[in-house]
Each structure stands twice: as structure tokens, then as C-alpha cells.
C-alpha positions, 0 to 999 in steps of 0.5 A: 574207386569203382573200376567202372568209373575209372574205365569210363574216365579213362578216353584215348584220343580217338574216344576223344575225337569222336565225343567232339564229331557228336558234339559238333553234329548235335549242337552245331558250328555256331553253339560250340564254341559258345559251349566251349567258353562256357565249360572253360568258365566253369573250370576256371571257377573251379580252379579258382575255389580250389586254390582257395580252399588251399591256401586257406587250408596251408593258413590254418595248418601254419597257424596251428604248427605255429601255436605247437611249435610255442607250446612246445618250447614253452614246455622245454623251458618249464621241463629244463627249468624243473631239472635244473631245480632237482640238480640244485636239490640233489646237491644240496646236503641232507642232515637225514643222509648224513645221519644215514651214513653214520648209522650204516658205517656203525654196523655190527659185523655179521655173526659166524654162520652156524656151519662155523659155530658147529665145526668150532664145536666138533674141533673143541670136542675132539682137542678134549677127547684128545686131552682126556685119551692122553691123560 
């Protein structure tokens, strides 16, 4: 807000005090306390708009966490419902998964790597060197 404003809105007693001498000089003993219902009216209409508009608000508000609150559980039921479903697949046997198995478990064992072929090779080499020097 406008600090302004809030120095305007902002009145200690004696302000107060002195805003009712004025009022009593300028309208007289007799208009005052005809003002004076009439502000009181005023503000009890005020009050009364006021606790309306809120109450009617709260209403709205209730109605609409209500329908949340359905759909909300509406889903948690579907969600549940679909895991439940998926469970129930998941244990279920596949004639592909088993097929799969078999397959995987007929794997051929990995060849020697090529530093093994190669050293096999020098090892044959050198047990032939050997045979050929002692023959």
C-alpha cells in the first residue's frame, strides 16, 4: 500500500478526540447521534455482505475439494486396479521367456582371446626349436 495512505489511516486517540469536537461543532448536538445510527447501519450492512461473501466462498471452496477429493480416490482405485493387473501379467509364464532361457543357457563358450592363441603359438614354437636343437 501507499505509505501515505497508511499514515492517514493510522489516528491515536487524541486524533480521534479531536475529529469528534469538529464533528460535534459542525453538525450539532442533535444531527450527531443521527449520524451516528446511520454509520452504525452502514457498517452492520457491511458486516453482513461480508460474512456472506464468506460463507459462500467456504461453500464453493468445500464443494470443490469434495469433487477433488472423488477423483482423487477415483484414480487411486484405477491406479491399483492396473498394478494389480500388471502383477497378475508379470507372473504369468511366457513361452517366449522360456524359449529365451533355453537359448541363453545353449550359449557356446567364448573363444581364447588372441594373446592366448599367440602365446600358445610361441610356446609350440619354442618346444619345436628345442626338439629340432636336441636332435
Amino acid at each position: 500500500m501507499y505509505p501515505a495512505l497508511l499514515l492517514f489511516l493510522d489516528i491515536s486517540g487524541g486524533e480521534f478526540l479531536m475529529i469528534l469536537l469538529v464533528a460535534f461543532f459542525v453538525f450539532g448536538p442533535r444531527k450527531l447521534p443521527e449520524i451516528a445510527r446511520k454509520i452504525g447501519r452502514t457498517m452492520n450492512e457491511i458486516k453482513s455482505v461480508s460474512n456472506e461473501l464468506t460463507k459462500e466462498f467456504k461453500d464453493e471452496t468445500k464443494a470443490i475439494t469434495s469433487e477433488l477429493r472423488t477423483a482423487r480416490e477415483s484414480v487411486r482405485y484405477e491406479y491399483s486396479k492396473i498394478n494389480s493387473e500388471l502383477d497378475v501379467i508379470k507372473n504369468t509364464e511366457n513361452p517366449l521367456n522360456s524359449t529365451q532361457k533355453s537359448i541363453s543357457e545353449a550359449k557356446p563358450q567364448p573363444v581364447e582371446s588372441v594373446s592366448n592363441v599367440s602365446n600358445n603359438i610361441k610356446q609350440i614354437n619354442n618346444v619345436s626349436r628345442v626338439e629340432e636343437n636336441n636332435s
